[in-house]
N, C-alpha and C positions, 0 to 999 in steps of 0.2 A: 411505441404503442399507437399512437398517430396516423403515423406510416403504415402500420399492419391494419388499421379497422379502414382505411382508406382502397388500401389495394383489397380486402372483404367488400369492401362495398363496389369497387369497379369489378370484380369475378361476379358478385350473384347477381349486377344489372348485367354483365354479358349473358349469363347461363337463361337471365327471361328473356333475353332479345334473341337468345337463339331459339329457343323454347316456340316463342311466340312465332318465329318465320318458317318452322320448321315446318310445317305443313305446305309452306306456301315453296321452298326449297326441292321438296320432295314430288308436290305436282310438276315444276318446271322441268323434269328431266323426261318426261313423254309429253307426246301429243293431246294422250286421254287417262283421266285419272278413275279408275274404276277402284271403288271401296267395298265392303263387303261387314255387314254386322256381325258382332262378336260373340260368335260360335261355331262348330268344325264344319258345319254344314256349307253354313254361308262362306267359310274359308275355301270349302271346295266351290262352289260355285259362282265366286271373286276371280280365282285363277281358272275355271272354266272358259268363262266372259274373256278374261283379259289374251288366253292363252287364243281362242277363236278367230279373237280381233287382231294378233300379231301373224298369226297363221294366213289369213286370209285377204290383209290390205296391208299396206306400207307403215301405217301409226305404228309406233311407240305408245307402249301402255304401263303408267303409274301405277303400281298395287299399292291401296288403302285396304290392308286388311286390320279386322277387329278395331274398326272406326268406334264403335259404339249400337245402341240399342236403336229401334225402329226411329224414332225420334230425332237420334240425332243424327243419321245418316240422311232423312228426311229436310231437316236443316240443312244438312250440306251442300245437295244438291238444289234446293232451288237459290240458295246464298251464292251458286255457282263455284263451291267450292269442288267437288267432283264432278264427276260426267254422266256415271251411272253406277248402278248396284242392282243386287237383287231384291224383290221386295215380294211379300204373298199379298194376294187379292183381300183377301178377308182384313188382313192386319193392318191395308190403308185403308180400306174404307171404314172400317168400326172404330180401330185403336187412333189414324190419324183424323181422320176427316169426319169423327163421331156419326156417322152416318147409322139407322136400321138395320138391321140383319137382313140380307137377302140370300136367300138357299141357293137359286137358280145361279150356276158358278157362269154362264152364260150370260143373262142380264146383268149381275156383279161384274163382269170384266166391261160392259159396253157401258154402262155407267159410271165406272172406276175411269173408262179410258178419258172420257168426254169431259168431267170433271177435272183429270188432271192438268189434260190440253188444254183446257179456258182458264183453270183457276192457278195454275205454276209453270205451264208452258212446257210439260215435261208429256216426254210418249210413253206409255204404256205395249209393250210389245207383246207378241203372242205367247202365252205359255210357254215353259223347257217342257212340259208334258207330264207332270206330277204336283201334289198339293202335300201339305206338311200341315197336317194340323194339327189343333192341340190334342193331346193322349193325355187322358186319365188315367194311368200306369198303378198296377200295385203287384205283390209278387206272386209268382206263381203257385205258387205253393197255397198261398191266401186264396186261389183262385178255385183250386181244386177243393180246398176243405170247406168251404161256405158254396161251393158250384156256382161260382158269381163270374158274367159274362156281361153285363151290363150296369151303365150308371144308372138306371131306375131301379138293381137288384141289390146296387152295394149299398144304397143309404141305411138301410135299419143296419148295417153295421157302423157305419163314420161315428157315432155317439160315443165309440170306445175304442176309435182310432183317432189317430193322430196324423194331419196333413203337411207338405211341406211344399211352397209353391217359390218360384221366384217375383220378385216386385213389381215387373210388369205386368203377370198375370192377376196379383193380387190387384191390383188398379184400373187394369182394361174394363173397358163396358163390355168387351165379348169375354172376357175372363171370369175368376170367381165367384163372384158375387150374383151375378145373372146365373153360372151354372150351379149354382148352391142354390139359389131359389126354384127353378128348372126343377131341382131332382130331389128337394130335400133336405140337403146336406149338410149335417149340423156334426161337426165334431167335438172331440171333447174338449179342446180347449182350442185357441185361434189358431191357426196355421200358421207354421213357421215361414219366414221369407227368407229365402236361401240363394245361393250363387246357383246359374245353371250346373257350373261342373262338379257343382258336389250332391244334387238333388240325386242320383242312382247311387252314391253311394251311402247315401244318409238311410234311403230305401233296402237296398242290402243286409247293413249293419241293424236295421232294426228301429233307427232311429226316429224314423215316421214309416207311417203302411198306407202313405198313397201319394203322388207325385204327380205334377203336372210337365209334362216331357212333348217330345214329336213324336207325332208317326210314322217319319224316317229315322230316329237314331239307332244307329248301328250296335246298341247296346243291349236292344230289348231282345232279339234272340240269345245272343249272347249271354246275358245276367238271366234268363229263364225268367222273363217280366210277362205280364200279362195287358195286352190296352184293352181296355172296357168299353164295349159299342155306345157312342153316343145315341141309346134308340130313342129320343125327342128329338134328334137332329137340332142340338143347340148351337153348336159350331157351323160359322158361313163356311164360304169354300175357303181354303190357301194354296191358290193357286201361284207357284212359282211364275213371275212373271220381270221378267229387265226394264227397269225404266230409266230411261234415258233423254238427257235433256234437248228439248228441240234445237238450240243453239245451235250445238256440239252436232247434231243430225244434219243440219245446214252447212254447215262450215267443212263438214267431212259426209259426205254423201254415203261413199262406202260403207259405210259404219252399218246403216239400216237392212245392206242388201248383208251384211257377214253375221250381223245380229239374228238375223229372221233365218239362217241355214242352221241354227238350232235349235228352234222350235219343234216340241214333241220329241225331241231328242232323249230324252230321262223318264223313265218310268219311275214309279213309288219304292218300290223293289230294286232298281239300280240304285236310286236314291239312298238309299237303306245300306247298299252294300258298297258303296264308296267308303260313304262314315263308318262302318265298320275297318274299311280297309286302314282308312285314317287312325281310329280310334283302337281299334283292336287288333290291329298286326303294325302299327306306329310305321306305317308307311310317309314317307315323304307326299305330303300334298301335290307339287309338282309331278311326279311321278307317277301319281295314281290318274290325274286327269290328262296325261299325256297320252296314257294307255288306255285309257277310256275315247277318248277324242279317235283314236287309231282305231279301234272294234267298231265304232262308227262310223269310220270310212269320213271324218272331218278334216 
């Protein structure tokens, strides 16, 4: 018995020491570790990035995909544990850097950029050419029989509906709480806080009649969903933007001139129809941005 709780306890100190290096195992095999936050969006445009950077310079590139939430991908790279990722304009400056709401997606990027450069040493690069923002989603159906087209039109109903958000939203300063007061918005009971990958189906089923989603997910034509015009303009811009650490920019030059050939590259509408390709014809990630990169002549 001695024997046995002995060799337990030498197996689960190995399984934390591999545990624990295993981040640091898996950057060592490239040049550049590019990560990507944990949803199909960000997975396509993790292997975007990565796929760019192999095509067009000599690096070897680390996929960190579904690292985690804005936060902790945010962590990773100035801890210099990755190199780059995708991140939207809106969601650093409000969600990390609690900064005002700024409308103009113009002054937003040149004061996003300036702060990052002084305050983490990280570049801010030009747009892919589209913004993801938050969507106030409810179903179509809901949309036709109250004629609701707007978040200033659906409040006098939320009193006898039911919300379902995820916990970042419920949290952020640009998230619920601002947009509840903005428009109104009092349900009938709290909003439930849910996983992203199950909020369109919980909306579906019946189970809440209003969601906080993107306005690229490949799902909203598809499920016949409806997005609600933000007409207070209460969402900054989320402008897709690659940030990348100055280091890593310094040490590999290349990197900056292969990063900047896909800028403006992705419209809202491609955006949209990747994740769908992803999400609703269960296409290989790989394979979808390969073909996408090729129709662009990348």
């Amino acid at each position: 018995m001695k024997r046995f709780l002995v060799l337990c306890l030498l197996a689960f100190t190995l399984i934390v020491a591999i545990a624990s290096c295993n981040f640091n195992s898996n950057s060592s095999k490239g040049d550049i570790v590019v990560a990507s936050k944990d949803f199909t969006e960000q997975d396509i445009l993790g292997e975007f990035l990565a796929q760019q950077i192999e095509a067009t310079t000599n690096l070897k590139v680390t996929r960190r995909p579904r690292l985690g939430g804005s936060f902790i991908c945010h962590n990773a790279i100035i801890a210099g544990k990755i190199d780059a990722y995708i991140e939207y304009t809106g969601t650093s400056f409000t969600g990390i850097l609690k900064q005002k709401v700024i409308n103009d997606p113009n002054l937003l990027y040149q004061k996003l950029k300036q702060i990052y450069a002084q305050k983490f040493n990280i570049e801010v690069m030009p747009s892919l050419g589209f913004e993801n923002t938050f969507a106030m989603i409810i179903r179509g159906e809901d949309a036709k029989k109250y004629n609701i087209q707007t978040l200033s039109e659906v409040a006098k109903y939320t009193p006898q509906w039911r919300g379902g958000f995820s916990y970042e939203f419920i949290e952020r300063k640009d998230g619920f709480p601002g947009l509840a007061k903005t428009y109104n918005l009092d349900f009938a009971q709290s909003p439930q806080i849910m996983d992203l990958g199950l909020i369109y189906r919980a909306l579906i089923q019946k189970q809440v009649d209003m969601i906080a989603g993107s306005s690229t997910d490949g799902q909203i034509s598809r499920l016949d969903l409806v997005v609600l015009k933000d007409d207070k303009q209460y969402f900054p811009p989320y402008e897709a933007v690659p940030l990348v650490r100055q280091a890593t920019l310094k040490k590999y030059p290349q990197l900056k001139t292969a990063i900047a050939q896909i800028a403006g590259k992705i419209s809202a509408d491609e955006m949209q129809h990747l994740n769908y390709l992803v999400e609703g014809e269960f296409r290989k990630i790989e394979d979808v941005v390969r073909e996408f990169r090729k129709i662009k002549n990348l």
